[in-house]
N, C-alpha and C positions, 0 to 999 in steps of 0.2 A: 504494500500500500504506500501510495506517495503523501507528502505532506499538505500536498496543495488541498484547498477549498476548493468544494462546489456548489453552486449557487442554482439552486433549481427552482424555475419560474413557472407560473399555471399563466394563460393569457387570457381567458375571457374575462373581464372581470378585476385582474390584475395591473395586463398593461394595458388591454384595449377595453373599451367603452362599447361592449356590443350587446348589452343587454336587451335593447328596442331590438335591434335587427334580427336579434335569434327570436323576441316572442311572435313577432310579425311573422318571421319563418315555421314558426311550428304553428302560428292560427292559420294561415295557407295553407299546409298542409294538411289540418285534422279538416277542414274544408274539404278541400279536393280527395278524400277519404272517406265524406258523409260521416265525421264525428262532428259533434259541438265541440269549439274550441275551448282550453281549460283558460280559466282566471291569468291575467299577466304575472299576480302574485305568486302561482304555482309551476308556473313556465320559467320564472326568476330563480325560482326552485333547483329546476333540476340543473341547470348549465352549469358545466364543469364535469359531469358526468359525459359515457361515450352517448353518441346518440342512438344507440339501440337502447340501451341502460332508461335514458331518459325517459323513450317514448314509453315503456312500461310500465315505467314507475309515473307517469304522466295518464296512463291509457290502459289501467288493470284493469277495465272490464272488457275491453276491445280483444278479439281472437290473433291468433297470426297474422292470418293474414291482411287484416285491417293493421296491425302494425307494420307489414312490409310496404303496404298502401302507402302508410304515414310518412315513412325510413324515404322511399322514393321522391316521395313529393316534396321532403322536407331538403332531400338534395340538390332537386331539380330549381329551387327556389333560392336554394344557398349561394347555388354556379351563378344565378341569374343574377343576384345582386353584389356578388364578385365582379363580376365581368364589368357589371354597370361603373361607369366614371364619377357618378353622385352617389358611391355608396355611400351611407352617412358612418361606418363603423369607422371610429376613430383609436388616437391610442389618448389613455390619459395624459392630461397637462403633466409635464415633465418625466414622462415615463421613458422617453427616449434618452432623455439625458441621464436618467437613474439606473439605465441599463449600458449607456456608456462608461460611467462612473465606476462599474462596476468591475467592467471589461479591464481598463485602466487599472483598475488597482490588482490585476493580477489574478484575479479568481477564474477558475473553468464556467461556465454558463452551461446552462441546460436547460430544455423547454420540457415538462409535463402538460400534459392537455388533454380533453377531451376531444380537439378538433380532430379530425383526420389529416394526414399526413399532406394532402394538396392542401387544406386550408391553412397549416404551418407555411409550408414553401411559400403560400402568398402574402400572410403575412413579415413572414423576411423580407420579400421582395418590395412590396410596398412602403415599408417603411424603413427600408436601406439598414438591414439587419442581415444580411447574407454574410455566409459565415462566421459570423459572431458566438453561436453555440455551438458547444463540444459536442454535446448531446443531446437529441433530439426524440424524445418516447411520446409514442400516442398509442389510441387504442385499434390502430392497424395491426400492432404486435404486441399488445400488451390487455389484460383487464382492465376494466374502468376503475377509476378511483373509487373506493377505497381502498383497492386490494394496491398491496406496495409492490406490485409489479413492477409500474412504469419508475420508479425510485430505483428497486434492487437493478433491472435491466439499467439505466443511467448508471448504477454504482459499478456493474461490469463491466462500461464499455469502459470509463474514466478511469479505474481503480484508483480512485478516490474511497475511505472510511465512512464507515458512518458517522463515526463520530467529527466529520472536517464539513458535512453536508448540510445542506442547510433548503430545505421546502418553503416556498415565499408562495401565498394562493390567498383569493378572499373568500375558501368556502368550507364549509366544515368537512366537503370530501375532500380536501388538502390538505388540513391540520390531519386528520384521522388515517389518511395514507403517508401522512412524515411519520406519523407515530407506529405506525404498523410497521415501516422500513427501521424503524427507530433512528431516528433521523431529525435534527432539530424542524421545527413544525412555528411559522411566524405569519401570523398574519396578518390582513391590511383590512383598514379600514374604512375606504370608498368600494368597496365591491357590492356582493350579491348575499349575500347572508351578513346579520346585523352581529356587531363586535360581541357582545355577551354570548354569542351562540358559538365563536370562532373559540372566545374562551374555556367555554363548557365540553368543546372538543379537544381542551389542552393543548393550546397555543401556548410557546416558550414565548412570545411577545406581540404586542401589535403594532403594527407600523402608522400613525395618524394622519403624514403627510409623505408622499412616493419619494421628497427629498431627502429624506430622514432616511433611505434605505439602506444604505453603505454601513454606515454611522450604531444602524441597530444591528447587523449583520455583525459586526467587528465585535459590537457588545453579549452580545447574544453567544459569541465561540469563544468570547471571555479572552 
């Protein structure tokens, strides 16, 4: 094991602002599926999760194959507002510069996520983050969060410790897959689950503003 640090980041939620564009996305889809669409507060819910994971836990009474309906429709609609040039999914106010900072000060980077592995690529690409992480785990090859798959697979490509690692995410399936990887587990506090709940799932800290991230990361490995 090397001595370096890894710094493993969740994006929906984290660095990007795309909570509108995924509910929009999955109310399209349980549409074009003949479901009634679920509460925005429940759709807020599951993001961070993969999107199979989601749609069930979104759509337990729905069969198969009304969830493959969904899985479809919800990708078909994903590409569409990619491709679009007014996509509105942004990243947060200073998150670029908090993922440079980070870069800079020498730490390995790695992405965990729910998205699928073309929605990572675009996100690198659009926001001038290509090759920037070490490691990059989605749930193309890995379980959904909470299982510490996409953590332990990052820890094997890096050979990085557990104990030198560090999970940055704003959901309680972040803190509870740092914990599972047993792996420092921090969370933030502009995402998609409210800070008392990040806590309850045993967050070593929460981050209040994206600029403070460095700063709590160095504290945090003591």
């Amino acid at each position: 094991m090397s001595d370096l640090t890894l710094v493993i980041l969740d994006l929906d939620g984290t660095l990007v602002d795309s909570r509108q564009v995924i509910i929009d996305a999955m109310q399209i889809a349980a549409k074009e599926a003949g479901l009634p669409h679920p509460p925005d507060e429940d759709i807020s819910r599951i993001i961070g999760l993969s999107l199979g994971q989601a749609i069930a836990d979104l759509f337990p009474d729905a069969n198969a194959d009304a969830h493959a309906d969904i899985f479809a429709a919800y990708r078909v609609e994903a590409l569409r507002v990619r491709a679009d040039p007014a996509n509105p999914e942004t990243l947060f106010d200073g998150a670029y510069e908090a993922v440079r900072t980070l870069r800079e000060a020498g730490y390995l980077l790695g992405i965990a996520t729910g998205k699928a592995r073309p929605g990572v690529d675009h996100f690198c690409t659009r926001y001038d983050m290509e090759g920037w992480f070490d490691t990059i785990q989605t749930p193309d090859t890995n379980p959904s969060k909470p299982h510490p798959g996409m953590i332990e697979s990052a820890l094997a490509e890096t050979g990085v410790s557990v104990s030198r690692t560090v999970m940055i995410g704003d959901t309680v399936f972040d803190i509870e897959m740092a914990r599972n990887a047993g792996v420092f587990g921090i969370g933030v506090a502009w995402g998609n689950h409210p800070v008392y709940e990040l806590e309850r799932a045993g967050s070593h800290h929460i981050v209040e503003a994206i600029e403070d991230l460095s700063q709590v990361i160095a504290n945090v490995l003591g």
